[in-house]
C-alpha positions as CSV (number, residue, x, y, z in Angstrom):
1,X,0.0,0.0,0.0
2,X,1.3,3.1,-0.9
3,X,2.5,5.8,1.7
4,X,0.8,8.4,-0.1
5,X,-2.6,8.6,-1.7
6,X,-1.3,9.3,-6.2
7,X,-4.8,11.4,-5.9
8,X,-3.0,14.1,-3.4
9,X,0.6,13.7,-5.7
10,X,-2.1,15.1,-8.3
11,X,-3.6,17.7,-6.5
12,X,-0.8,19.2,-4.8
13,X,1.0,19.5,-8.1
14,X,-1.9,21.5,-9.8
15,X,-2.0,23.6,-6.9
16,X,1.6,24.4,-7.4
17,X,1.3,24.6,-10.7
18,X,-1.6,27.5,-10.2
19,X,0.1,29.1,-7.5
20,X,3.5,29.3,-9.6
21,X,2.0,30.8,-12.6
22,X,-0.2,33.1,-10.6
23,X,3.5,34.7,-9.3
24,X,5.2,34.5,-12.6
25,X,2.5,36.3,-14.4
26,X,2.2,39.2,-11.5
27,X,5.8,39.6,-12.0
28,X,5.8,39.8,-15.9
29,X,3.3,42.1,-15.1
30,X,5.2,44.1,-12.0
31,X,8.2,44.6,-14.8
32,X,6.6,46.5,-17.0
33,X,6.5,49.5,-14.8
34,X,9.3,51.5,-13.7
35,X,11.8,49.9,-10.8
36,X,11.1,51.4,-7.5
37,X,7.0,51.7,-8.4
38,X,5.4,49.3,-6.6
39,X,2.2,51.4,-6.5
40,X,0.4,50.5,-9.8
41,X,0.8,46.9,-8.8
42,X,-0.3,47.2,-5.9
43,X,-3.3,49.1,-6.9
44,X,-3.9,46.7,-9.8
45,X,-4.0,43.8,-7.3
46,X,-6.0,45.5,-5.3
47,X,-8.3,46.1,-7.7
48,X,-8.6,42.6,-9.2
49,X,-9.1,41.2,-5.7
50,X,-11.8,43.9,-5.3
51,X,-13.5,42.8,-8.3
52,X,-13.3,39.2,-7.9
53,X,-14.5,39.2,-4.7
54,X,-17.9,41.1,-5.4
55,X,-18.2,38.8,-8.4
56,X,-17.9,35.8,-6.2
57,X,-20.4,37.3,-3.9
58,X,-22.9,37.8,-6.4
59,X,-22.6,34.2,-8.1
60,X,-22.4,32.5,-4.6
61,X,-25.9,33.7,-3.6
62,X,-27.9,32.8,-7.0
63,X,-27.9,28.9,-6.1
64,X,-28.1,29.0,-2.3
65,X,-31.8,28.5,-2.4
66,X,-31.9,25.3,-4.4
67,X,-28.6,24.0,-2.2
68,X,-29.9,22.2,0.9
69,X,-26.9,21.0,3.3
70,X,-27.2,17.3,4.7
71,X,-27.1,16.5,8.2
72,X,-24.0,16.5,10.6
73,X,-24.9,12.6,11.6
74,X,-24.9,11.6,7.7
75,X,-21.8,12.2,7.2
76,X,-18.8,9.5,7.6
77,X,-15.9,10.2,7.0
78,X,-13.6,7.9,4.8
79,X,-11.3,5.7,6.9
80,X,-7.9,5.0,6.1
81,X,-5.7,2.0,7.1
């Protein structure tokens, strides 16, 4: 039996993968501004975080009334050996 489920291999190297690019494109990005201002960056990530955000809570609520939660006691958890 494996020490390691190949599923979470999987997932943690999409996760880097995603979290990798997500730095290399907001430094492709930093670099075409002048050295030493940091402020349009900022204010750029700012911004799309601000955006994102309000989008997510918009699209978050249109399905919450058709989504009904099961109960606590339902639930078992997968057990590993």
């Amino acid at each position: 039996m494996p020490a390691f489920d190949p599923g979470t291999v999987v997932y943690f190297l999409h996760t880097l993968c995603l979290v990798v690019s997500r730095l290399l494109a907001f430094v492709l990005f930093a670099y075409h501004f002048d050295p030493g201002s940091w402020a349009y960056p900022a204010s750029a990530v700012a911004y799309h975080v601000t955006v994102m955000a309000v989008l997510h809570g918009v699209t978050i609520r249109k399905g919450q009334e058709k989504f009904v939660k099961p109960p606590v006691a339902s639930y078992v958890p997968h057990k590993r050996f």
